[in-house]
SEPASE-501024 format. One record per residue (C-alpha): residue in three letters; residue number from 1; x, y, z. Coordinates in Angstrom, 3 decimals, always signed. Layout:
BEGIN
(node ALA, NUM, (X, Y, Z));
...
This chain:
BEGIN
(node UNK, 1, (+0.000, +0.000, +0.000));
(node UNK, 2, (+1.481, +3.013, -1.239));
(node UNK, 3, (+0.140, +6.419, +0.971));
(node UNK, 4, (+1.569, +10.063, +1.535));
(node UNK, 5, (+0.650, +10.240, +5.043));
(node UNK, 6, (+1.944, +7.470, +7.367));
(node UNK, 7, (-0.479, +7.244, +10.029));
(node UNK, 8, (-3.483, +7.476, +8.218));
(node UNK, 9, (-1.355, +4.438, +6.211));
(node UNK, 10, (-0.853, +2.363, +9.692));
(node UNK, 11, (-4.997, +2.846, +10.483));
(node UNK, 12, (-5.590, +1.219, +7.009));
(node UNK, 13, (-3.049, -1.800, +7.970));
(node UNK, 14, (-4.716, -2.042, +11.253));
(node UNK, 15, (-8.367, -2.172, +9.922));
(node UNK, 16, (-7.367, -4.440, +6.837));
(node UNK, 17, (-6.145, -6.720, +9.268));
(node UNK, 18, (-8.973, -6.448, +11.744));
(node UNK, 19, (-11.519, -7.129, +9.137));
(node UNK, 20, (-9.920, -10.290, +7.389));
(node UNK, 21, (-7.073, -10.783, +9.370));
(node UNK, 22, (-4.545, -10.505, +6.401));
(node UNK, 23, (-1.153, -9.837, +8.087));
(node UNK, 24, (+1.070, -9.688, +4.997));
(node UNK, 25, (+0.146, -6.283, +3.964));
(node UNK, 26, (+3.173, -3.559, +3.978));
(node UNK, 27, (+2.996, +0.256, +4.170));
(node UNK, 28, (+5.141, +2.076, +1.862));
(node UNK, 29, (+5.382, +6.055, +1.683));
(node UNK, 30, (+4.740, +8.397, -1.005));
(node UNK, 31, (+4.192, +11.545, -2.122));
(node UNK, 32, (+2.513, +12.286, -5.325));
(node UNK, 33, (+3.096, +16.390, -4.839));
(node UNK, 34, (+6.889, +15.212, -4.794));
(node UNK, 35, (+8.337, +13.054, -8.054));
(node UNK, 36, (+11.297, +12.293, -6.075));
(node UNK, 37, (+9.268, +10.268, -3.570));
(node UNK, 38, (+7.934, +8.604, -6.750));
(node UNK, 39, (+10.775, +7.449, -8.063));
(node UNK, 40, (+12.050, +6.358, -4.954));
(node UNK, 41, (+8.841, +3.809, -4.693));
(node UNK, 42, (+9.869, +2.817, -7.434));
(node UNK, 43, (+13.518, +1.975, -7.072));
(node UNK, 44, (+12.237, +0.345, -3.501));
(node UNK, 45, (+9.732, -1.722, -5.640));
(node UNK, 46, (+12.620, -2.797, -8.258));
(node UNK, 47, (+14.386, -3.782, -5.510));
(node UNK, 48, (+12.099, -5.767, -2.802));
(node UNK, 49, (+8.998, -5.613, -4.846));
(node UNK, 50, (+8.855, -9.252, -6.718));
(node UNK, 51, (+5.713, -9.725, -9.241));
(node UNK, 52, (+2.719, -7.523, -9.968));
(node UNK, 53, (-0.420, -8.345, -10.999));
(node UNK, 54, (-2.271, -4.792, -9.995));
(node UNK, 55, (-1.817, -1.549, -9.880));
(node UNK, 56, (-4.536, +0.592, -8.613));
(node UNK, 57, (-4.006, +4.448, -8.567));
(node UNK, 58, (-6.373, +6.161, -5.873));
(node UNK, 59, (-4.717, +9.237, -5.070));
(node UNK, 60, (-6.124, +12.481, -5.604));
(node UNK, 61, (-6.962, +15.898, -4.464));
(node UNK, 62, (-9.906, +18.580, -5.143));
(node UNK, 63, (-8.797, +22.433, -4.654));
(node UNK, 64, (-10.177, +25.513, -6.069));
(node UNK, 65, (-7.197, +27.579, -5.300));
(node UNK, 66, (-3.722, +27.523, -6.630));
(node UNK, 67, (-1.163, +25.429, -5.242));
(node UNK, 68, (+1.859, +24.681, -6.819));
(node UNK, 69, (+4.290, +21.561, -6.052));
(node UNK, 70, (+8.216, +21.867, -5.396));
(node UNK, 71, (+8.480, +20.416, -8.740));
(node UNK, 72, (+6.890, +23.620, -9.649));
(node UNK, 73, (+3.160, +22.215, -11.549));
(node UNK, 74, (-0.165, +23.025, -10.419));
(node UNK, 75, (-0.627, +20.304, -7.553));
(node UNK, 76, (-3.927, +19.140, -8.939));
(node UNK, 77, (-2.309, +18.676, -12.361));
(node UNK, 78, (+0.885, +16.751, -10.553));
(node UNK, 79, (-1.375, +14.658, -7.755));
(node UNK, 80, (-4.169, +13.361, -10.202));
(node UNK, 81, (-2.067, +13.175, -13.274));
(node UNK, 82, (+1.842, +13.326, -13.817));
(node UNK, 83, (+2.697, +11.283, -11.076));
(node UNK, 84, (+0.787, +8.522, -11.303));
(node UNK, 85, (+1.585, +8.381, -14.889));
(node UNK, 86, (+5.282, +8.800, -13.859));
(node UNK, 87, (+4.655, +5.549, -11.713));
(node UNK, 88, (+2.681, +3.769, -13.950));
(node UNK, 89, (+5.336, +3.869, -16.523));
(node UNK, 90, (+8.209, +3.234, -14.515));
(node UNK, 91, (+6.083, +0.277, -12.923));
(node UNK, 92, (+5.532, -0.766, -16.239));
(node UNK, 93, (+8.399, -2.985, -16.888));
(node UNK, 94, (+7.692, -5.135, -13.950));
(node UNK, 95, (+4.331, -5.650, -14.890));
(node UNK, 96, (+5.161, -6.980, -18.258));
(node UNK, 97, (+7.806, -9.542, -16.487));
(node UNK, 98, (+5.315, -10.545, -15.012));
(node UNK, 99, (+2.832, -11.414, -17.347));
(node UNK, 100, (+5.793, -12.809, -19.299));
(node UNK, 101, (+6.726, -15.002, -16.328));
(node UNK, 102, (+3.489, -16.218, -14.672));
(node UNK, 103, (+1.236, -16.165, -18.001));
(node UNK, 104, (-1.017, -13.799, -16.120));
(node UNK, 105, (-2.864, -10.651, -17.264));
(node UNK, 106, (-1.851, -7.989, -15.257));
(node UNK, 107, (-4.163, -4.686, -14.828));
(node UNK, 108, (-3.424, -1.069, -14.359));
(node UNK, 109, (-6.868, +0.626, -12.540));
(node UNK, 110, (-6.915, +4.467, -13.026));
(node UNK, 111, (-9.417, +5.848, -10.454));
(node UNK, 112, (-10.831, +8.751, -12.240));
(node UNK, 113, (-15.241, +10.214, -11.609));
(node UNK, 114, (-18.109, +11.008, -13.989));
(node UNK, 115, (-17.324, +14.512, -13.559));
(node UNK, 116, (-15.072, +14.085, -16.419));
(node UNK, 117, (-18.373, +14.267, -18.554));
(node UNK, 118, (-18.455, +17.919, -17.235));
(node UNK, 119, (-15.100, +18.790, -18.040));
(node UNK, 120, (-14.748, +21.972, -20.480));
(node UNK, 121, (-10.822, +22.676, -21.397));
(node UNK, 122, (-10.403, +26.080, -23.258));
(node UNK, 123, (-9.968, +26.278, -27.060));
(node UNK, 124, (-6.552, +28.565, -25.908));
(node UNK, 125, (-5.687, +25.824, -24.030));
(node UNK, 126, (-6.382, +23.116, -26.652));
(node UNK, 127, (-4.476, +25.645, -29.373));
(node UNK, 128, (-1.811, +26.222, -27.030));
(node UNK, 129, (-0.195, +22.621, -28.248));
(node UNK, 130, (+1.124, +21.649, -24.486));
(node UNK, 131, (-2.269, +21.301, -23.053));
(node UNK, 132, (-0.897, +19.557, -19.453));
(node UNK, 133, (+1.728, +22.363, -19.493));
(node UNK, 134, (-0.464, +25.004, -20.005));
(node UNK, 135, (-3.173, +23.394, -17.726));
(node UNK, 136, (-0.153, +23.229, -15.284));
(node UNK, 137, (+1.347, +26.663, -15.067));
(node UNK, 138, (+0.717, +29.381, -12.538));
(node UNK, 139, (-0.149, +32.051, -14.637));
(node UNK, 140, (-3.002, +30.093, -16.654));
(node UNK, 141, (-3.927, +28.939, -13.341));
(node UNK, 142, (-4.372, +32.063, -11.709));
(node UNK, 143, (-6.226, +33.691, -14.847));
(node UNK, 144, (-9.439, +35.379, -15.248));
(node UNK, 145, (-10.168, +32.085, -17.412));
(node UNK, 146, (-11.740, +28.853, -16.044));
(node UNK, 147, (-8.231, +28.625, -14.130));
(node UNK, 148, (-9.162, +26.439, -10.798));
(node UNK, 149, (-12.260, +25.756, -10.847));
(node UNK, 150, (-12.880, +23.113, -13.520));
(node UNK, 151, (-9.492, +21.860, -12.568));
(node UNK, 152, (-10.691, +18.475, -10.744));
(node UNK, 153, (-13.086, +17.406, -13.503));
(node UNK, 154, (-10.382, +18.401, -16.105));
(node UNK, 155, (-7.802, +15.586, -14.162));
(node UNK, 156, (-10.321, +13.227, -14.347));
(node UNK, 157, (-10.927, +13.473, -18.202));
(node UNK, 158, (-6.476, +13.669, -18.545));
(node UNK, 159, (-7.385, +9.994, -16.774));
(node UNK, 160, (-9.233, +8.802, -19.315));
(node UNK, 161, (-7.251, +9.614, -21.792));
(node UNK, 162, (-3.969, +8.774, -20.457));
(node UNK, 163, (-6.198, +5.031, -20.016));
(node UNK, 164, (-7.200, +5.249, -23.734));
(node UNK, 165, (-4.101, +5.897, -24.995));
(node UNK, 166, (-1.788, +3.643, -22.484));
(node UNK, 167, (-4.030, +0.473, -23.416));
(node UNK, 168, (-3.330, +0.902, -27.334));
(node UNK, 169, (+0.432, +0.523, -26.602));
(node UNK, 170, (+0.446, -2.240, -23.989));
(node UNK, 171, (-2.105, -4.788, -25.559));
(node UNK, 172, (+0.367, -6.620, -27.050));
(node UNK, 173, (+1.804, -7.183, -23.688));
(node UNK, 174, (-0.530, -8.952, -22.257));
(node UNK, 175, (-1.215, -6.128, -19.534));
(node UNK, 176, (-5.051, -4.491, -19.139));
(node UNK, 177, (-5.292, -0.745, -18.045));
(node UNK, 178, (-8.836, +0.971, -17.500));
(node UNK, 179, (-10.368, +3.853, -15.915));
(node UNK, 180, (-12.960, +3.525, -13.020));
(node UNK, 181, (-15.451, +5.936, -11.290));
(node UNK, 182, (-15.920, +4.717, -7.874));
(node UNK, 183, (-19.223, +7.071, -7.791));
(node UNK, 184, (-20.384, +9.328, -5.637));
(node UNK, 185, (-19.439, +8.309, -2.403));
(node UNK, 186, (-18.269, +9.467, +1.354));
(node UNK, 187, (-14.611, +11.107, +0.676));
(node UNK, 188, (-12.126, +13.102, +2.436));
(node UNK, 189, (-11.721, +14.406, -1.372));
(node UNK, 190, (-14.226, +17.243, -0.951));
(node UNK, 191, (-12.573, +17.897, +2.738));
(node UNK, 192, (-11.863, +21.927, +1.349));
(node UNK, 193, (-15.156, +22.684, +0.677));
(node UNK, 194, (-16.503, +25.788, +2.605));
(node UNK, 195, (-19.614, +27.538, +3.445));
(node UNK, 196, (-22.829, +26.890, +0.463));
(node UNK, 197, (-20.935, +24.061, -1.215));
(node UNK, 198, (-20.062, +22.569, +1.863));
(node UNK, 199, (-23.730, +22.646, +3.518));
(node UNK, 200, (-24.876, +21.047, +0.153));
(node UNK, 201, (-21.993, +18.346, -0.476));
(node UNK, 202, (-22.702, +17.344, +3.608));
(node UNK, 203, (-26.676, +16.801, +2.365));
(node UNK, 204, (-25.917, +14.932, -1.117));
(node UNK, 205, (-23.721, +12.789, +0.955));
(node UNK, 206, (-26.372, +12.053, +3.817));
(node UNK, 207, (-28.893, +11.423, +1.166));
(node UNK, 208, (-27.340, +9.681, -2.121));
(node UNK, 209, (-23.599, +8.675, -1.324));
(node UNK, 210, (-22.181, +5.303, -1.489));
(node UNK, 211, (-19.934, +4.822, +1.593));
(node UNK, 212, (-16.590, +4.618, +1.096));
(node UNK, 213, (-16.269, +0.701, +1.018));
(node UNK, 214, (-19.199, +0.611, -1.303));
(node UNK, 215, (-17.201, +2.483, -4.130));
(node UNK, 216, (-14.104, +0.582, -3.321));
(node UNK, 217, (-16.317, -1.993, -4.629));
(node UNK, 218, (-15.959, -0.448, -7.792));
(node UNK, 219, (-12.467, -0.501, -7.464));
(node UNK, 220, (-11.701, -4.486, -7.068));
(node UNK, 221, (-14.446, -5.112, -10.055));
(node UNK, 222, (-12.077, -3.064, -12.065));
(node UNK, 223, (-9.063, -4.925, -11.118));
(node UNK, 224, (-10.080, -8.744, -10.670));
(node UNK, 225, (-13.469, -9.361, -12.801));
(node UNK, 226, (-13.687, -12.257, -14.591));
(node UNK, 227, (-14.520, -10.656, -17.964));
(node UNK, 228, (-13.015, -10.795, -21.541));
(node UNK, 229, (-9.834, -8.992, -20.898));
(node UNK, 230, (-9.580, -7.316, -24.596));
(node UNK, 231, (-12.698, -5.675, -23.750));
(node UNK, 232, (-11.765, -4.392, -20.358));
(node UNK, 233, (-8.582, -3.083, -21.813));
(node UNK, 234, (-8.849, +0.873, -22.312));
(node UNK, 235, (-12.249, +0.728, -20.793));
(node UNK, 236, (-14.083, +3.127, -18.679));
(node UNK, 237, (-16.061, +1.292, -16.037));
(node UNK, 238, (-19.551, +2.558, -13.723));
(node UNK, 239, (-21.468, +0.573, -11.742));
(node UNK, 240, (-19.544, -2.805, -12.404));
(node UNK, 241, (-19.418, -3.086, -16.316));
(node UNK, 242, (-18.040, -0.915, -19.033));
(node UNK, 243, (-20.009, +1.959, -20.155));
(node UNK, 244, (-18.873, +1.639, -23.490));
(node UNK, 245, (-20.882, -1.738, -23.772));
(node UNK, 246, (-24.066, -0.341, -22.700));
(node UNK, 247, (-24.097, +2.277, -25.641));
(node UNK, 248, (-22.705, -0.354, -28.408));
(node UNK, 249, (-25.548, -2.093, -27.119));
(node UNK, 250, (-28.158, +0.217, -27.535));
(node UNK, 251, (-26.942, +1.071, -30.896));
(node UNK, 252, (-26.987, -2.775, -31.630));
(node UNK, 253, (-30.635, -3.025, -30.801));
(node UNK, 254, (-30.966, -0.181, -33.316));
(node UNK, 255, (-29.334, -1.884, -36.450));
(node UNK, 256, (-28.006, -5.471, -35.665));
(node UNK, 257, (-25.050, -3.820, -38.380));
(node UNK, 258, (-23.550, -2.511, -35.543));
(node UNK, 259, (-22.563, -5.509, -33.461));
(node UNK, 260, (-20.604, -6.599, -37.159));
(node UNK, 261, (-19.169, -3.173, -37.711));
(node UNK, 262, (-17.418, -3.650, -33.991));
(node UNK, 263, (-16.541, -7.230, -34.332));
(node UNK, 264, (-14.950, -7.479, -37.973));
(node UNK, 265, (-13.188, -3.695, -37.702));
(node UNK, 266, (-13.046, -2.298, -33.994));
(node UNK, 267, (-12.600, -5.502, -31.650));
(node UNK, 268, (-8.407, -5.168, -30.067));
(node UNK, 269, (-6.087, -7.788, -32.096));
């Protein structure tokens, strides 16, 4: 278990152990605001780590103000997005031993939310030709544009697409990567929220949240379900199945065509 703050880390152990009384579980630090501490997990996993079969990124923050990292990038940008894409790729070579190895399939689970539907990014940002960069930097950040506060739901979309584009260059290796929204559930994520929002974030959660084992459910379905692995690769999964699916089909239903079209020309080799 990889976690920024240790004793937060240590009340996971002791609860994962309570519940099921698993004892080989290990704590590990890091620090997704720092790439050093990345790489570091990452030279500690090289060198004590053995196989692995899954990789589930969970880490992320929600803030409506700037903040920027030592590494100098917006720390929303850095938290939800650069680092775990530094340690995804860096983990990466393991992960293909070990498919290679133990003939498994192993899976990379990017946690990202449906508020990526909601996500608007800037045609000056899209222009701009470094989108993360620009998305990134203090002064776009502390514009009179959009700046902060789209910034979550903009990670979560740079999720999906870092998903969508990882799993067309690793399916030839075996390895599965997808993106899955946990829904709305019971989060320290929305822990900066003040006054109006706050009051109304406190009632949606009384009313309509999942707790927060409930989405972790979400979580393990994405990263152990029994289901055809090609189609799970690059997916984006809700409510335990791919959303993708649902739509092709719908549009099935609609002209039986469709289900060909997929098969003979879109289906993964």
């Amino acid at each position: 278990m990889g976690c920024r703050n240790v004793a937060k880390g240590q009340a996971a152990l002791q609860e994962l152990h309570e519940q099921t009384g698993y004892q080989n579980a290990e704590l590990w630090t890091i620090d997704l605001s720092d790439f050093d501490t990345v790489k570091a997990f990452v030279d500690k996993f090289e060198a004590d780590g053995g196989r692995l079969d899954i990789l589930v990124e969970n880490a992320g923050i929600a803030i409506r103000r700037y903040e920027a990292t030592k590494d100098g990038w917006e720390s929303t940008i850095q938290v939800n997005n650069l680092a775990p894409e530094l340690l995804t790729l860096l983990l990466l070579p393991r992960m293909i031993a070990t498919a290679r190895e133990h003939g498994t399939a192993p899976r990379i689970v990017v946690v990202t939310s449906g508020l990526h539907y909601w996500a608007r990014i800037e045609k000056k940002v899209l222009d701009s030709g470094k989108i993360v960069s620009t998305l990134g930097s203090k002064e776009y950040s502390l514009s009179d544009s959009p700046g902060m506060r789209s910034r979550y739901d903009i990670s979560k979309l740079l999720n999906v697409f870092f998903v969508r584009a990882l799993a067309k260059r690793i399916q030839s290796q075996g390895i599965v990567a997808n993106a899955v929204d946990p829904g709305f559930c019971v989060s320290d994520i929305r822990r900066e929220l003040r006054g109006v929002q706050w009051v109304l974030t406190t009632l949606m959660e009384k009313a309509i949240a999942f707790t927060t084992e409930e989405g972790s459910r979400q979580l393990v379905w994405a990263a152990v379900a029994e289901e055809n692995e090609k189609s799970l690769n690059g997916g984006y999964i809700s409510t335990s199945r791919l959303e993708e699916n649902e739509t092709m089909g719908i549009l099935d239903m609609l002209d039986p065509r469709v289900g060909f079209i997929v098969r003979e020309h879109l289906s993964q080799a």
